[in-house]
Backbone as a chain_set.jsonl record, in Angstrom:
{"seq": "XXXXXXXXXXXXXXXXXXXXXXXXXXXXXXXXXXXXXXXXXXXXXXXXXXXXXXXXXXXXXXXXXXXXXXXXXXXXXXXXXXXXXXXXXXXXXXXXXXXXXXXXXXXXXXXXXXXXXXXXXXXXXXXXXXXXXXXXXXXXXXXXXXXXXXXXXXXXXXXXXXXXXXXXXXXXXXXXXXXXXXXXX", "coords": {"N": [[67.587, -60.949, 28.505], [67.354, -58.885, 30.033], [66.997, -56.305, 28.091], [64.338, -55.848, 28.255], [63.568, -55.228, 30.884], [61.921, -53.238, 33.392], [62.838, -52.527, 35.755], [65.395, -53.69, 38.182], [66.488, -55.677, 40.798], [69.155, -55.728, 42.273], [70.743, -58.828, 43.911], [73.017, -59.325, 46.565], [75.849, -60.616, 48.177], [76.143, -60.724, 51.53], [78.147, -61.465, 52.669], [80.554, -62.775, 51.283], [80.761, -60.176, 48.789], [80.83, -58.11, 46.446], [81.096, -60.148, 43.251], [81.978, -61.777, 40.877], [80.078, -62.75, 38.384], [78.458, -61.136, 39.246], [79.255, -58.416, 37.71], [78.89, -59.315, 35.452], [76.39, -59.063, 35.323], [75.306, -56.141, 36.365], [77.101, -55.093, 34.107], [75.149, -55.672, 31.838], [72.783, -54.349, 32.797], [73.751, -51.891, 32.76], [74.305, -51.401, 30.115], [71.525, -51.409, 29.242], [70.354, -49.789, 30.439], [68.845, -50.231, 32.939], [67.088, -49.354, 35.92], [67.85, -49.787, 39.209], [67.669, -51.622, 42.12], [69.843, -52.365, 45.312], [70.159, -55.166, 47.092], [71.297, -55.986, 49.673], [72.228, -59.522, 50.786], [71.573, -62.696, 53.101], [72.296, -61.581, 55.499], [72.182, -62.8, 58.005], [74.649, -64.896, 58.067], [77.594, -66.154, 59.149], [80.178, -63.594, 59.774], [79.144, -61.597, 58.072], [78.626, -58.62, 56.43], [77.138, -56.109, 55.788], [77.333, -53.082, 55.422], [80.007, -53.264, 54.276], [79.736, -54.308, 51.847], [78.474, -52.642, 50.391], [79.773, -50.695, 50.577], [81.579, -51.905, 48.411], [79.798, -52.234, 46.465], [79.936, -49.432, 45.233], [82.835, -49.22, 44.674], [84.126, -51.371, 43.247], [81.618, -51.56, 41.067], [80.895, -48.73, 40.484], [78.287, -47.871, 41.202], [76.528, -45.3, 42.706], [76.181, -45.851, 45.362], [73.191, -46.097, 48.184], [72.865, -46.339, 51.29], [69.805, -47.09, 52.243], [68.647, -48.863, 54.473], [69.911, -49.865, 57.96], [71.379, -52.424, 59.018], [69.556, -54.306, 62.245], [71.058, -56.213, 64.496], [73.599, -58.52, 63.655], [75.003, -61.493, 61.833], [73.759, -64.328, 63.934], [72.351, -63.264, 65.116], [70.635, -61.078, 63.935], [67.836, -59.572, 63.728], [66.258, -57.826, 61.972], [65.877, -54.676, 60.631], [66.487, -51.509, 60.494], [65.244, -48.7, 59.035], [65.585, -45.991, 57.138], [64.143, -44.116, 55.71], [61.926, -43.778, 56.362], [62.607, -43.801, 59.393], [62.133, -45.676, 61.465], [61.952, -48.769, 63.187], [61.878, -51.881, 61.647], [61.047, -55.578, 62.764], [61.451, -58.675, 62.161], [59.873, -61.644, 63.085], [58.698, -65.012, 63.902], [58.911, -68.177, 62.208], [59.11, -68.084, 59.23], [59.412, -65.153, 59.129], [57.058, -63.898, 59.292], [55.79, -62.136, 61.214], [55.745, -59.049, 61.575], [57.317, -56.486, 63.264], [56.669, -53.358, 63.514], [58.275, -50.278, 64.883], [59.877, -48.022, 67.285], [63.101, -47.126, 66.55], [65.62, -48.764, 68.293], [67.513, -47.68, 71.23], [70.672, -47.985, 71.299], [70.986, -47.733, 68.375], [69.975, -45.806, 67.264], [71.934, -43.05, 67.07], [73.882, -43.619, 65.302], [71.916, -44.337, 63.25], [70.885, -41.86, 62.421], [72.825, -40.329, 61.698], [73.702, -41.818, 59.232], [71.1, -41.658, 57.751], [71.543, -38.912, 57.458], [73.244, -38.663, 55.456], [72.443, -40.295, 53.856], [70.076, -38.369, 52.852], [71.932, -36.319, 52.048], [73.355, -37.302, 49.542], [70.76, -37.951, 47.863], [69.65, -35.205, 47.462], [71.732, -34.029, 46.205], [71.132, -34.766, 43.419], [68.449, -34.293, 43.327], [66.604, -31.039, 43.341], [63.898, -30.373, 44.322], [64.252, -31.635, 46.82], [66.241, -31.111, 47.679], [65.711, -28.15, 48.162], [63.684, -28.318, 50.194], [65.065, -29.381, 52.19], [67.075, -27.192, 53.166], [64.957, -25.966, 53.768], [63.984, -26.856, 56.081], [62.09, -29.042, 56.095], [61.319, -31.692, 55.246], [59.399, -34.18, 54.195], [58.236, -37.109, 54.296], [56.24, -38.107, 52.111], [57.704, -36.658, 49.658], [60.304, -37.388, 49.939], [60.698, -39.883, 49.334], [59.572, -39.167, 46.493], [62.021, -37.871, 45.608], [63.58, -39.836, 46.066], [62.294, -42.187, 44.436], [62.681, -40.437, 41.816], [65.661, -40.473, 41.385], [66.095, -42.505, 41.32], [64.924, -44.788, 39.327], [66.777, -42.523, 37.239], [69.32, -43.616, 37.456], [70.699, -42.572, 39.015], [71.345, -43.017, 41.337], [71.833, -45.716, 43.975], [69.919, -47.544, 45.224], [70.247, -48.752, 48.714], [69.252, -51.748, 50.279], [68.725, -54.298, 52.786], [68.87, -57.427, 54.68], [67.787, -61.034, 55.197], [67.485, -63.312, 52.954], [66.374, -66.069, 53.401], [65.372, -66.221, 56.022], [63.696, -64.563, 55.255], [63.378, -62.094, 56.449], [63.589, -58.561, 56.376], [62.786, -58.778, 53.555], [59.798, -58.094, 52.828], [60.137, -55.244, 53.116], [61.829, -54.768, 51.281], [60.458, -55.386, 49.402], [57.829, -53.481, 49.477], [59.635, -51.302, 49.159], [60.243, -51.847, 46.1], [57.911, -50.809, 44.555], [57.788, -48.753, 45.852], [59.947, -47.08, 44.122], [61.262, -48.262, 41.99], [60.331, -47.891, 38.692], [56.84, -48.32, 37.725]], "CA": [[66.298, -60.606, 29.078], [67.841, -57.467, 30.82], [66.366, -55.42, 28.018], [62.809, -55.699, 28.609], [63.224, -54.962, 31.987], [61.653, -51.923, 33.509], [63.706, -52.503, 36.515], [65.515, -54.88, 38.407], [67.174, -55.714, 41.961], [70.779, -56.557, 42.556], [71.651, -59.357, 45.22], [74.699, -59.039, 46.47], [76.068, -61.257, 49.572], [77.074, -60.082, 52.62], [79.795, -62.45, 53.198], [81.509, -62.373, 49.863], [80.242, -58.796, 48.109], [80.629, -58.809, 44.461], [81.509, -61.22, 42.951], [82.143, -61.973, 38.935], [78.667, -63.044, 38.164], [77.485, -59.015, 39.918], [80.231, -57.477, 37.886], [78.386, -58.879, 34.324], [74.821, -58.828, 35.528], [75.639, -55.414, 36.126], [77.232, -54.526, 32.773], [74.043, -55.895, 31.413], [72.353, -53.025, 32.834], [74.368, -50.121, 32.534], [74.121, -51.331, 28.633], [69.916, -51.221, 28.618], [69.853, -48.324, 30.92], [68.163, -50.512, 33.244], [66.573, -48.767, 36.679], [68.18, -50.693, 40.164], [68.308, -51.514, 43.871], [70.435, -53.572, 45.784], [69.421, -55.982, 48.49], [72.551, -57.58, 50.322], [71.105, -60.491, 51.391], [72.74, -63.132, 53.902], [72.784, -60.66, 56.964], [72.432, -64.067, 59.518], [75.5, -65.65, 58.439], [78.778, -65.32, 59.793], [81.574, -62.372, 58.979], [78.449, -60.657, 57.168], [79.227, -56.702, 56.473], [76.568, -55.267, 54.374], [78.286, -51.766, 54.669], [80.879, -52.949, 53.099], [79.406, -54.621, 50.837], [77.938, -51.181, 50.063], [81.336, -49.856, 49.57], [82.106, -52.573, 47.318], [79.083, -51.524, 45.018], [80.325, -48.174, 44.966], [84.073, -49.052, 44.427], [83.967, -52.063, 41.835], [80.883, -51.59, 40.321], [80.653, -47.64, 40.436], [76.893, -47.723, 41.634], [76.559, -44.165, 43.798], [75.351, -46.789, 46.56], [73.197, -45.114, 49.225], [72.178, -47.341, 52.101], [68.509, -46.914, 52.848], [68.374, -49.194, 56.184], [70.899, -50.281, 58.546], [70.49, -53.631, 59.758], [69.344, -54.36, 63.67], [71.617, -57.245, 64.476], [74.274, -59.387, 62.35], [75.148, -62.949, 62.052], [73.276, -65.064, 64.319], [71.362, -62.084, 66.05], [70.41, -60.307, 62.511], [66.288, -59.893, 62.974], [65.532, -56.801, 61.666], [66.193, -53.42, 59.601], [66.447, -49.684, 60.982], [64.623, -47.819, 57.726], [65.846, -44.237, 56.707], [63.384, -43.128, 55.051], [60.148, -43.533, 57.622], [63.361, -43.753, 60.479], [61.36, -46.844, 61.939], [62.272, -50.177, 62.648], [60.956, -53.472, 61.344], [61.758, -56.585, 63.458], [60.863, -59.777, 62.044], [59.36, -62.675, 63.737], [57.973, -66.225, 63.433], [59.667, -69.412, 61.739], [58.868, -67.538, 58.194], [59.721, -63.663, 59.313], [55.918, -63.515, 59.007], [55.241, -61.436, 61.748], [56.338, -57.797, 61.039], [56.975, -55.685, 64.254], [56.668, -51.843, 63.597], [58.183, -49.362, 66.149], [60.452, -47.111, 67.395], [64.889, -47.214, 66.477], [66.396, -48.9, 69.345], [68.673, -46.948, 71.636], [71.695, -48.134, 70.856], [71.325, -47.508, 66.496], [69.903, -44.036, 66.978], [72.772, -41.997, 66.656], [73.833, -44.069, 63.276], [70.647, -44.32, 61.788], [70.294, -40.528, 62.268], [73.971, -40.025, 60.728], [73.134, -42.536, 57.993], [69.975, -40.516, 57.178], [71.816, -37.383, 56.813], [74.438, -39.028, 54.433], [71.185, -40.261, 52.748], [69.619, -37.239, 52.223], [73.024, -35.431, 51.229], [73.514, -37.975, 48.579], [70.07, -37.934, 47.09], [69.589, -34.122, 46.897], [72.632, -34.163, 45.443], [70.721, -35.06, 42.43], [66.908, -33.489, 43.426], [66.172, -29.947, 43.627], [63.162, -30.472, 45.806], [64.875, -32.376, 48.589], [67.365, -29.702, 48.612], [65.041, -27.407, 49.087], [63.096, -29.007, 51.382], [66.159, -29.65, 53.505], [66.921, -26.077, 53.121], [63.832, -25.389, 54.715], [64.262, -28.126, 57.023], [60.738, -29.339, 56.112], [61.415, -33.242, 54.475], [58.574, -34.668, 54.151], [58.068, -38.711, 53.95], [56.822, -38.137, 50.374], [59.333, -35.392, 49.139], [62.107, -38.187, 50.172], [60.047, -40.976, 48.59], [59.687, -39.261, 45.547], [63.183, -37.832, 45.209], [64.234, -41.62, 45.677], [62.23, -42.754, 43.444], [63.279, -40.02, 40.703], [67.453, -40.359, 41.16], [66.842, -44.734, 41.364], [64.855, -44.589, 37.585], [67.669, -41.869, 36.358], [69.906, -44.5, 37.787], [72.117, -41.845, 39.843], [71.645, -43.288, 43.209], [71.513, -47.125, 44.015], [69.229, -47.55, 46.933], [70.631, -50.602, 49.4], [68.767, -52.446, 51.454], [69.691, -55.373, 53.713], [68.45, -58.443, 55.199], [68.109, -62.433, 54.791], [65.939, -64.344, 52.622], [66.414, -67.423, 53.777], [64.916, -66.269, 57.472], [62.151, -63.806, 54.99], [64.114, -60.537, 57.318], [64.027, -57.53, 55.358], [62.058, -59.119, 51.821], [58.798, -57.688, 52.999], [60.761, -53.813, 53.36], [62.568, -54.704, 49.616], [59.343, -55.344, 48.22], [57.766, -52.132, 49.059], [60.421, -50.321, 47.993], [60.099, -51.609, 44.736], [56.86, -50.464, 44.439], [57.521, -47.248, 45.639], [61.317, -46.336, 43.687], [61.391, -48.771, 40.457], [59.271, -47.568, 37.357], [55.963, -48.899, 37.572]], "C": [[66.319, -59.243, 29.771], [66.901, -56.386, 29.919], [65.205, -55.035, 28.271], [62.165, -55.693, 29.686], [62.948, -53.291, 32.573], [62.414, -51.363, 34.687], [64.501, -54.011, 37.221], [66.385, -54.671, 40.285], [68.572, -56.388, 41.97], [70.895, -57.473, 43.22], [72.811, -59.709, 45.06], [74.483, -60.136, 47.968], [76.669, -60.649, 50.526], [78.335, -60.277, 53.148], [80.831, -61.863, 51.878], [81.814, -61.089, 49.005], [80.153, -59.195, 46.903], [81.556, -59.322, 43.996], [81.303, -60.976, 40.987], [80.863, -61.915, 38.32], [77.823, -61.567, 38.415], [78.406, -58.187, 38.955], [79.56, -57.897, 35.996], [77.177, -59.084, 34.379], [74.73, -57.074, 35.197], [75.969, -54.207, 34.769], [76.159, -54.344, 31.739], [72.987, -54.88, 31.285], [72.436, -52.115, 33.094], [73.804, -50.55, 30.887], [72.367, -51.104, 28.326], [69.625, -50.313, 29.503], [68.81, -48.903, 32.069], [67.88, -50.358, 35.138], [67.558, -50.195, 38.005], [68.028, -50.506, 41.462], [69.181, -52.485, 44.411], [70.083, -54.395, 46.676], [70.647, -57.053, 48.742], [71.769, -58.194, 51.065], [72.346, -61.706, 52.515], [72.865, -62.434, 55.153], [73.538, -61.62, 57.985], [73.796, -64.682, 59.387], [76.562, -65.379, 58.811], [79.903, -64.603, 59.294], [80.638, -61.758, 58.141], [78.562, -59.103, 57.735], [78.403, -55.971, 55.559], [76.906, -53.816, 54.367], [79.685, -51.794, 54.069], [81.108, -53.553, 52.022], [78.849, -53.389, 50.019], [78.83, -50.207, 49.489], [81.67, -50.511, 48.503], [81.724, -51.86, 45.94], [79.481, -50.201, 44.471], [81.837, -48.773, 44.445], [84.102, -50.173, 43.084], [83.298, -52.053, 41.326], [80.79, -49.856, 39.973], [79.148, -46.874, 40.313], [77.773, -46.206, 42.417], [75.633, -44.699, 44.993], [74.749, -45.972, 47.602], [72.112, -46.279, 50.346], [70.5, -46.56, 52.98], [67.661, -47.645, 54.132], [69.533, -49.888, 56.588], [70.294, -51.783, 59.295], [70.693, -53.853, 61.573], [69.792, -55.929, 63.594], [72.831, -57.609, 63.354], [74.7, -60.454, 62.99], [74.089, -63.187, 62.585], [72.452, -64.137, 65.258], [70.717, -60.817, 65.002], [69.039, -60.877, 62.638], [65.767, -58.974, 62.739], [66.17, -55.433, 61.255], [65.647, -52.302, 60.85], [65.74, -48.976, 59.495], [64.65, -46.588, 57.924], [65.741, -43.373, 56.414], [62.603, -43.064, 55.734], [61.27, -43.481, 59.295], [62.198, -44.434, 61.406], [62.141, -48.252, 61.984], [60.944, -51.474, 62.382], [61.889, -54.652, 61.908], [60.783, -57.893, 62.763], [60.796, -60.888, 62.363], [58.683, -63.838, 63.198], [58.956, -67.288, 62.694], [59.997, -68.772, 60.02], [59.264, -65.694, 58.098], [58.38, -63.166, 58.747], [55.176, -62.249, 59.767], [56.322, -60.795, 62.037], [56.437, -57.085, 62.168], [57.548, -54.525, 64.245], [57.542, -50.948, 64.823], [59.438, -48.225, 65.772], [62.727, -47.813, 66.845], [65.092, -47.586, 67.581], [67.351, -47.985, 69.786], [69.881, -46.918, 70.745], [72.071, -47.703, 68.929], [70.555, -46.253, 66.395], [70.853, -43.427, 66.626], [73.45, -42.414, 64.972], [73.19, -44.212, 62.374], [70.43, -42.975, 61.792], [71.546, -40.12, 61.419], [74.162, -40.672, 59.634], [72.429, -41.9, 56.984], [70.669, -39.536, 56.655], [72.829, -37.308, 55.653], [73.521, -39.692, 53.571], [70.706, -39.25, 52.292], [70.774, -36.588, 51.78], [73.201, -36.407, 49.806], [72.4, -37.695, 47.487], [69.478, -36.714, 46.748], [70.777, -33.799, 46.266], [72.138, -33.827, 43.424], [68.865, -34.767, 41.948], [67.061, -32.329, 43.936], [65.217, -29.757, 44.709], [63.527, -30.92, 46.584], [65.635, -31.699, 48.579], [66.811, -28.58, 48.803], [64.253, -27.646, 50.022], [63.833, -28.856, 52.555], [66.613, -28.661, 53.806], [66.037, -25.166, 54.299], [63.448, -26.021, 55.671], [62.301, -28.335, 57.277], [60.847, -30.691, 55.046], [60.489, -33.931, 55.202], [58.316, -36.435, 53.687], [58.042, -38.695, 52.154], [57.337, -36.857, 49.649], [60.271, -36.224, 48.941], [61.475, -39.185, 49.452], [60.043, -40.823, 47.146], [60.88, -38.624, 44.683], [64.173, -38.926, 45.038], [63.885, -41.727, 44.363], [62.77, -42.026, 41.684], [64.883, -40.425, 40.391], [66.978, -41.819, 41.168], [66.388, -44.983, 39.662], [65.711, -43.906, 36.818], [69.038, -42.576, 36.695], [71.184, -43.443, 37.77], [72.368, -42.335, 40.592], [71.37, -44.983, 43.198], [71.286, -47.291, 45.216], [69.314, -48.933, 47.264], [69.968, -50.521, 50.608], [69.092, -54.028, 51.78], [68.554, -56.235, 53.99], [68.929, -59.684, 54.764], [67.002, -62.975, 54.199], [65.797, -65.558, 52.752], [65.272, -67.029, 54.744], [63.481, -64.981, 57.1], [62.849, -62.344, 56.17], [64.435, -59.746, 56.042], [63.38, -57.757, 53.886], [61.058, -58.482, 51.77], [59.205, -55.879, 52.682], [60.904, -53.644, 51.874], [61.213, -54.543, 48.807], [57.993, -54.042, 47.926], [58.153, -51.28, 48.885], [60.458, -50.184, 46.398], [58.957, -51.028, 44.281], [56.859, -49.283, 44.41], [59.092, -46.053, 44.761], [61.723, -47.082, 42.658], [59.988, -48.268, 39.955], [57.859, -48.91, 37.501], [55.415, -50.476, 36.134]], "O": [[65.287, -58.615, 30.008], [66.137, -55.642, 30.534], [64.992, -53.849, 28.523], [60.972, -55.924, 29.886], [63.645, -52.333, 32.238], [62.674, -50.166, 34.806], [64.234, -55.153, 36.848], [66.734, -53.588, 40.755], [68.83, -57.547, 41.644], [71.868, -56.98, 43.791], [73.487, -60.157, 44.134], [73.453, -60.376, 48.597], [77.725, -60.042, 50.345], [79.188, -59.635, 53.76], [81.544, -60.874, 51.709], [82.943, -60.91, 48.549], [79.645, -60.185, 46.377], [82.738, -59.065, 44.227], [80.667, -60.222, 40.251], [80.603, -60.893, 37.685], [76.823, -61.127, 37.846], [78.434, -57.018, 39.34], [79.68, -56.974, 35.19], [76.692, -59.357, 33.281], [74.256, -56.641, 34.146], [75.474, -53.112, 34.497], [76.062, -53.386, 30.971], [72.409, -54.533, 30.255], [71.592, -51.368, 33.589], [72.817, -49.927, 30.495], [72.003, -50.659, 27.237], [68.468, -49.902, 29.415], [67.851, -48.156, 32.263], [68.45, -51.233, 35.789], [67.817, -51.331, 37.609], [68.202, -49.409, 41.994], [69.199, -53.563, 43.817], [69.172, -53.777, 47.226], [70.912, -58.191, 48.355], [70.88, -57.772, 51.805], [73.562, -61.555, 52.629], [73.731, -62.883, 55.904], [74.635, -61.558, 58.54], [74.291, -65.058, 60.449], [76.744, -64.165, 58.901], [80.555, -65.076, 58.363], [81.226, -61.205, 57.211], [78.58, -58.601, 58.859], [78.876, -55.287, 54.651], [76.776, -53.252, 53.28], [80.342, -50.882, 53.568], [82.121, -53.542, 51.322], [78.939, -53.465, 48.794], [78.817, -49.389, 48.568], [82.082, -49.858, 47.544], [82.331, -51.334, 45.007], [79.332, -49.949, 43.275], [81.764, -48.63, 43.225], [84.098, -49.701, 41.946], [83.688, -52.654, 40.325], [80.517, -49.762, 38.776], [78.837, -45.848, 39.707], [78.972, -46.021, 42.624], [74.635, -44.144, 45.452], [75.484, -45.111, 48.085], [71.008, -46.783, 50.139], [70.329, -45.807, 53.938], [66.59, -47.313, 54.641], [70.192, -50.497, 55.746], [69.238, -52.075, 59.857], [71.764, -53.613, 62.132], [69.201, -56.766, 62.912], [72.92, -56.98, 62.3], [74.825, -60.591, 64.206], [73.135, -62.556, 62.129], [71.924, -64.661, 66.239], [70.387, -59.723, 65.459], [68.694, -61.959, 62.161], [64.62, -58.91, 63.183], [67.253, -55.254, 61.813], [64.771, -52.335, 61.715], [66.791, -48.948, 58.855], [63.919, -46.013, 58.73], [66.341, -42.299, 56.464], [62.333, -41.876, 55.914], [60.679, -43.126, 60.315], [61.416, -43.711, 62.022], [62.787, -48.737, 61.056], [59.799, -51.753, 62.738], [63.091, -54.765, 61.67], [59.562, -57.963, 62.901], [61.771, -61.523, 61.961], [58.106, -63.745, 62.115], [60.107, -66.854, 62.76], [61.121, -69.002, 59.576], [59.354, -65.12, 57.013], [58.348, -62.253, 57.922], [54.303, -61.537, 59.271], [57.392, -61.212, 62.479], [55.267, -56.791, 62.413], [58.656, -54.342, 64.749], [57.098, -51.26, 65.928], [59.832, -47.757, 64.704], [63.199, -48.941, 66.983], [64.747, -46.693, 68.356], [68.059, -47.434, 68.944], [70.112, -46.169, 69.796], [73.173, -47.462, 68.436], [70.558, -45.681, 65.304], [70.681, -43.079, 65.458], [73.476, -41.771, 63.923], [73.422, -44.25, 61.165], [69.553, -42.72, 60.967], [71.283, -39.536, 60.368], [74.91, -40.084, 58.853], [72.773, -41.622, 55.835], [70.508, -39.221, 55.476], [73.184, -36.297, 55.047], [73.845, -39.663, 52.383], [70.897, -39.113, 51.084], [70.475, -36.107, 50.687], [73.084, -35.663, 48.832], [72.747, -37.293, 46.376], [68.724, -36.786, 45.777], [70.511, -32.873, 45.5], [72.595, -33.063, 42.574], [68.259, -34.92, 40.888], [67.644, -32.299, 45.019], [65.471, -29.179, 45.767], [62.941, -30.501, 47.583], [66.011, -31.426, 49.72], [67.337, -27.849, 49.642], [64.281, -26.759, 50.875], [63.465, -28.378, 53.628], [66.828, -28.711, 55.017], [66.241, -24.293, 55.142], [62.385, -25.668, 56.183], [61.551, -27.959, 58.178], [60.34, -30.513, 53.938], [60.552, -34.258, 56.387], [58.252, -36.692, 52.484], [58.884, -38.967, 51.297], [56.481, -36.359, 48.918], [61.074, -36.086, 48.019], [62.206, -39.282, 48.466], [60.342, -41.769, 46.417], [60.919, -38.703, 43.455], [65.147, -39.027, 44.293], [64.596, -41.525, 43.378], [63.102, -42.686, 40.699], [65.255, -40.66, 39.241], [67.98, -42.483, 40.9], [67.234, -45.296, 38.824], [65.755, -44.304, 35.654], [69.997, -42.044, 36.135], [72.167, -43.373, 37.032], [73.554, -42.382, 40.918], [70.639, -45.422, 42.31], [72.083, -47.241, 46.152], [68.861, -49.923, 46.689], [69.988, -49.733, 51.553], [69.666, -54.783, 50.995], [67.415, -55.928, 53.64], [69.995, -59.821, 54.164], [65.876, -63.116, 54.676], [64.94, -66.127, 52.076], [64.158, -67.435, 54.413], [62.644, -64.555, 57.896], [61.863, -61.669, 56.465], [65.152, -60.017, 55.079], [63.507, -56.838, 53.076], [60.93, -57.989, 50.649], [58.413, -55.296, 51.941], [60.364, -52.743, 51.232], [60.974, -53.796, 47.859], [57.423, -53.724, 46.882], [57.51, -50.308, 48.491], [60.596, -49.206, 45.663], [59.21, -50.602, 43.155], [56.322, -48.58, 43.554], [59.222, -44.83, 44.796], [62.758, -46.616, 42.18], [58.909, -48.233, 40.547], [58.011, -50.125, 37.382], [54.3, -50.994, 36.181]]}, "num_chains": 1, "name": "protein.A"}
């Protein structure tokens, strides 16, 4: 079914990383050329590491993994994403992670979500001309970075990871407008 996909999402676990089952999903679509993101999922449970699950993708799978939010919390205190591209957080609330709460980066994950970012943007101009000039001209613009994502994730250079739990609905709401705005329509 892989071929007749226009794109698709990875999950990966936070606890375990990849695993056998990610290693010929995978193969599947390197062979149909088929567009990706990742979404380690699992944040809440315990010994979860989605950066290095992030390394994993990069080291056994040979994705060019580039983490697009850091997660606010882990394990049993995991309710909400840092985002790298709008540098915003989303905190999610309610029994369902129905209610979405917008704002500012907490103290404490400023200085890594800003050194994150800049190892985001070095990665994905890497592979866009306009975001390196942009950055150049130190004028990166929301959509400049939006649509240099979305060009390097369809030429399937860059593998944009994002985090959360779907059990607890944290972080699914974030994944799902990413796909929207960085898989092929």
């Amino acid at each position: 079914s892989l071929r007749v996909l226009d794109g698709a999402i990875l999950v990966l676990c936070s606890v375990s990383g990849v695993q056998s089952q990610s290693i010929t999903v995978d193969r599947q679509m390197r062979r149909y050329n088929v567009p990706c993101m990742a979404f380690i999922n699992k944040c809440d449970r315990s010994g979860a590491d989605p950066i290095h699950v992030s390394d994993m993708l990069r080291t056994s799978l040979g994705h060019n993994s580039v983490l697009m939010q850091i997660p606010i919390g882990l394990e049993g205190d995991h309710k909400g994403v840092v985002d790298l591209v709008s540098m915003k957080s989303f905190i999610f609330e309610g029994d369902n992670g129905e209610t979405i709460i917008e704002g500012e980066i907490p103290a404490d994950l400023l200085e890594e979500a800003t050194t994150r970012r800049e190892t985001m943007l070095d990665a994905v101009s890497m592979h866009c001309d306009d975001l390196m000039e942009a950055m150049l001209e130190e004028n990166v613009t929301l959509e400049i970075l939006e649509a240099a994502i979305r060009k390097v994730t369809i030429a399937r250079q860059v593998t944009p990871v994002f985090m959360g739990s779907a059990y607890k609905n944290v972080g699914v709401q974030t994944l799902m407008n990413a796909v929207t705005k960085f898989l092929p329509d």
